[in-house]
N, C-alpha and C positions, 0 to 999 in steps of 0.2 A: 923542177917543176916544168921546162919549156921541156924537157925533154919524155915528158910524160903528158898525153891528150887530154887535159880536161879543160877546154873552152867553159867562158862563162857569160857569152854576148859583148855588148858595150860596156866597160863599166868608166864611168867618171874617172879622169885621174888629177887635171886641175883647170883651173880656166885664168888665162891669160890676167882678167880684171881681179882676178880673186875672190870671185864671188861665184860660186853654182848653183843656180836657182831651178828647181822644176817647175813647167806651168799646167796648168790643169785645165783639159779640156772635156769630152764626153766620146762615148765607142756608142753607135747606131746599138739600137736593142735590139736584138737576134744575131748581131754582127756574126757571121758563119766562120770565125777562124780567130782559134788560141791565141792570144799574144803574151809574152812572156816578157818580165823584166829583164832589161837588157837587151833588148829584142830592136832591131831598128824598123822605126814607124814612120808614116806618111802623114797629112793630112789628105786624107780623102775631098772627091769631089762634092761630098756634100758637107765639106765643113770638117768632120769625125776625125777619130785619129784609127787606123790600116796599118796592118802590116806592108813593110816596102820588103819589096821582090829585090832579087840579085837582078842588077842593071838600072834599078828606079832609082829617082832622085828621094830625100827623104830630109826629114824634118827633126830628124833627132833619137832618144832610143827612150823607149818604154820604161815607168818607172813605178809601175803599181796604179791598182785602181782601187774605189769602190761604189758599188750600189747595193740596191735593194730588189733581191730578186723577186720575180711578178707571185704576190700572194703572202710573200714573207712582213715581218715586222719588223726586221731588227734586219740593218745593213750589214754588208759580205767587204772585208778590208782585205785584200791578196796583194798578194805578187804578179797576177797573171787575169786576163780573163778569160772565161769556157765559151768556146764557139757556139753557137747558138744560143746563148743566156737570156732568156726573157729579163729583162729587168726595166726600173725605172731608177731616178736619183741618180744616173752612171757620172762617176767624174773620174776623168781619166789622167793620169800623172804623164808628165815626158821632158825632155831637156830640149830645147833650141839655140841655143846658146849656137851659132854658127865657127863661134872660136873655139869652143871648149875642145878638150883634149882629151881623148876614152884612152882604157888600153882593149885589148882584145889580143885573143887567141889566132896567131896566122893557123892554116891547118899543114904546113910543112916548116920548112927551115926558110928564115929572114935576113939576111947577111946586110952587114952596115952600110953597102954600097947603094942600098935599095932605099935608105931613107932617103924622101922628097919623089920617091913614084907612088902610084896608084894603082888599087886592086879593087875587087867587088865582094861583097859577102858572100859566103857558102854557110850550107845547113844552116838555113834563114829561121825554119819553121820546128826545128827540134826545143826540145824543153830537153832537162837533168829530172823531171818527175816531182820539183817540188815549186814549180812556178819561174823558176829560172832560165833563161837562154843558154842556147849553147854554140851561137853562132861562131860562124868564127870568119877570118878574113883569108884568102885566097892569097896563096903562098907565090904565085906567077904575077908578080907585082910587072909593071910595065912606064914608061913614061908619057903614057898615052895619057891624055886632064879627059877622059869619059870615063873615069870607074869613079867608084862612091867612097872611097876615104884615101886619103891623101900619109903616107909615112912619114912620122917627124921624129920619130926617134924608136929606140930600143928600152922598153919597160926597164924598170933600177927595179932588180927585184931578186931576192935569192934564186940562185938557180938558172939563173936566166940571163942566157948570154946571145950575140949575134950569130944566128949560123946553127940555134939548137932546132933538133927534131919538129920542135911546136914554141917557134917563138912566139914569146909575147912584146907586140909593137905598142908604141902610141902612135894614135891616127887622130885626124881631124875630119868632117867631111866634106869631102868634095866637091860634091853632086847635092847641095843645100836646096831644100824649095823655096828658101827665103833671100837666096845669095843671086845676081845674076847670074848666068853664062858669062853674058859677055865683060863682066868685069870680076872676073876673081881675084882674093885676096891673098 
């Protein structure tokens, strides 16, 4: 599997207290850009939950939405929302948990030496076509604390070993909007 490309964003893999909770917030109506499960999101300046850019700080990854699009009766339950969506009733899924543990897709090879550096996401904004991210995380890991997730280990998973093609790491984030700077954990 590492050795074959199919990223699938952030996905959960456990959380330190043993509990992973999503919380639910709302996406602005007309919000002008896709977001996909798995996807790493912000809170926006006006509250909203955004997609977070390669370099931003962020809040956690996207977990599904629903509303009710402008005109309809009966609410829209997805994976993902459509950029520009009239709607109203939005509630938006996402995890903040600033401990929890994703894995993700590096987009090269990840050797054991690299866990405890940091990298930034790549192909932030791609979807798989069925509501899914496809982000992945940036294989030029560095020990610089300014990228946005943090390596804590090598995914336990068939197939997938330190040093393949397309490793899969676990990562925590680094770059939290709810974490100081000046005091990381």
């Amino acid at each position: 599997m590492s050795s074959t490309n199919a990223p699938f964003g952030l996905r959960t893999a456990y959380s330190p207290s043993g509990t992973i909770r999503e919380m639910a917030s709302t996406i602005a109506s007309g919000y002008n850009t896709d977001i996909y499960t798995g996807q790493p999101v912000k809170i926006g300046t006006n509250g909203t939950i955004e997609v977070a850019a390669a370099g931003e700080r962020l809040v956690g990854a996207f977990a599904g939405c629903q509303y009710l699009p402008t005109g309809a009766q009966r609410p829209v339950i997805s994976p993902s929302w459509p950029a520009n969506a009239g709607a109203t009733e939005i509630i938006a899924y996402y995890t903040m948990d600033p401990y929890l543990v994703y894995e993700i897709q590096a987009d090269g090879p990840v050797t054991q030496a690299e866990v405890g550096q940091q990298a930034d996401f790549t192909n932030v904004a791609n979807s798989n076509g069925l509501g899914y991210s496809t982000c992945t995380m940036d294989a030029a890991t560095s020990a610089s604390t300014a990228a946005q997730l943090r390596v804590v280990g090598i995914a336990n998973a068939i197939n997938n070993t330190a040093g393949d093609a397309y490793t899969i790491v676990q990562v925590q984030i680094a770059q939290h909007q709810y974490v100081s700077t000046e005091n990381p954990f």
